[in-house]
C-alpha positions, 0 to 999 in steps of 0.5 A, a space after each residue: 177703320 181702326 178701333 181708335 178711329 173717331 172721325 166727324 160725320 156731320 156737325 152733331 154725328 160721331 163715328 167710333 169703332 171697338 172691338 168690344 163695349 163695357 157698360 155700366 149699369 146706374 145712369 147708363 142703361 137702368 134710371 136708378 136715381 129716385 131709388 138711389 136719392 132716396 136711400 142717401 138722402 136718409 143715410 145722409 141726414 142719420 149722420 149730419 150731412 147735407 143730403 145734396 152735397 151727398 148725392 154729389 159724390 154718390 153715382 158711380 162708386 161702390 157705397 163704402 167708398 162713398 162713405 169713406 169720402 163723405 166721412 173722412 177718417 171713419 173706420 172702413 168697417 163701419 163703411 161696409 158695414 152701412 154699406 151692406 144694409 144700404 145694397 140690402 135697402 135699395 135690392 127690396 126698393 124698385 120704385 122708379 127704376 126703369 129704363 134709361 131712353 133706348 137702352 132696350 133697343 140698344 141692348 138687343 142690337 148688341 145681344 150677339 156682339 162682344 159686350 160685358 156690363 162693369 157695375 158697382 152694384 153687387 150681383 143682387 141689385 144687379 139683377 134687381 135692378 136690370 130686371 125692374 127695367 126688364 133689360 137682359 142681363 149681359 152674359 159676362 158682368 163686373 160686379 162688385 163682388 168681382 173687384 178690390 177697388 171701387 171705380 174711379 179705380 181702373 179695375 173692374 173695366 180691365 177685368 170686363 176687357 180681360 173676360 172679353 179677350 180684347 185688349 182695352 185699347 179697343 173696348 169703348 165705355 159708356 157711362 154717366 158718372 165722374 167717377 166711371 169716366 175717369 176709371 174708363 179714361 184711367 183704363 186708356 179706354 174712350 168713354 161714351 157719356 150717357 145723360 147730363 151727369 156725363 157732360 161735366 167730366 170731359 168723356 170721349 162723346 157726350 150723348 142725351 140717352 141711348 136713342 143717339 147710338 146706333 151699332 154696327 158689326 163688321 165680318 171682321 168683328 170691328 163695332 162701328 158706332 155712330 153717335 147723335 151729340 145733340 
């Protein structure tokens, strides 16, 4: 099967291959949002802003990009600046953050595949938070130290694709935010959409969690992955 292969086993089943696997981390493999909501709730209503519309736009982007949409013409200075204490507030908060469902046994069973996680988060609250739902931290990792330009930028997946020698055509994503499906779509990499953010923003195959993905390898190295739609 060729790594663009997607063909329909049954009704609610869909098979995939790749040659590799970005993914992200908020909403995909850690359940962060009663931290996240948390946080941008407070940010939100210190500046004015309606604290709902807020967290519209918050999953999936680095906080100063955020800001920057929520407050238009604003200094970036300022964004980063805000920016750097909202990481710091949401590091020391792990109140809630647990495992997205299946994302322990799915991330074992990749433990020896090619795979890397492609984050907006910093390197700090990227271990926090993979530590706090007690999932390994994937030995190659985009961080948001690692690029220039914030997701639904392309960036850091071709970064994650460059890092695992494989060529983005043959690397599959998984995320739950509009913003990491169109920087996976962006990239000319089908998307998994992980949990109910997902179903929204048009990715390849629309999954509840991670309990509806099994893996495969093949001895030739090929990654075959079958997906429960529903």
């Amino acid at each position: 099967m060729s790594a663009s292969t997607i063909s329909n086993v049954a009704s609610t089943t869909v098979v995939l291959s790749a040659k590799a696997l970005l993914l992200d981390m908020d909403g995909t493999l850690v359940n962060s949002d009663a931290v996240v909501e948390r946080c941008w709730r407070d940010w939100a209503v210190t500046h004015g802003l309606d604290p709902q519309e807020a967290l519209k736009v918050v999953h999936g982007r680095q906080g100063h990009a955020t800001m920057a949409i929520l407050l238009p013409g604003r200094p970036m200075e300022l964004n980063h600046a805000e920016n750097a204490e909202m990481l710091a507030r949401e590091t020391a908060d792990t109140d809630g953050v647990v495992p997205i469902a299946g994302a322990p046994e799915f991330m074992a069973a990749i433990a020896d595949l090619p795979h890397a996680l492609v984050t907006s988060a910093d390197a700090a609250l990227a271990r926090t938070r993979m530590a706090a739902a007690a999932l390994p931290m994937p030995r190659i990792r985009v961080t948001a130290e690692s690029v220039g330009a914030s997701k639904p930028d392309p960036e850091g997946f071709f970064k994650g694709a460059a890092e695992l020698g494989v060529d983005p055509a043959d690397c599959l994503v998984f995320e739950d935010s509009a913003a990491g499906i169109a920087a996976g779509q962006a990239a000319g990499m089908r998307v998994v959409g992980i949990g109910p953010r997902a179903a929204a923003h048009a990715p390849t195959v629309h999954v509840p969690d991670l309990t509806s993905v099994r893996v495969a390898a093949a001895p030739n190295g090929t990654l075959t992955l079958t997906l429960t739609t529903a």
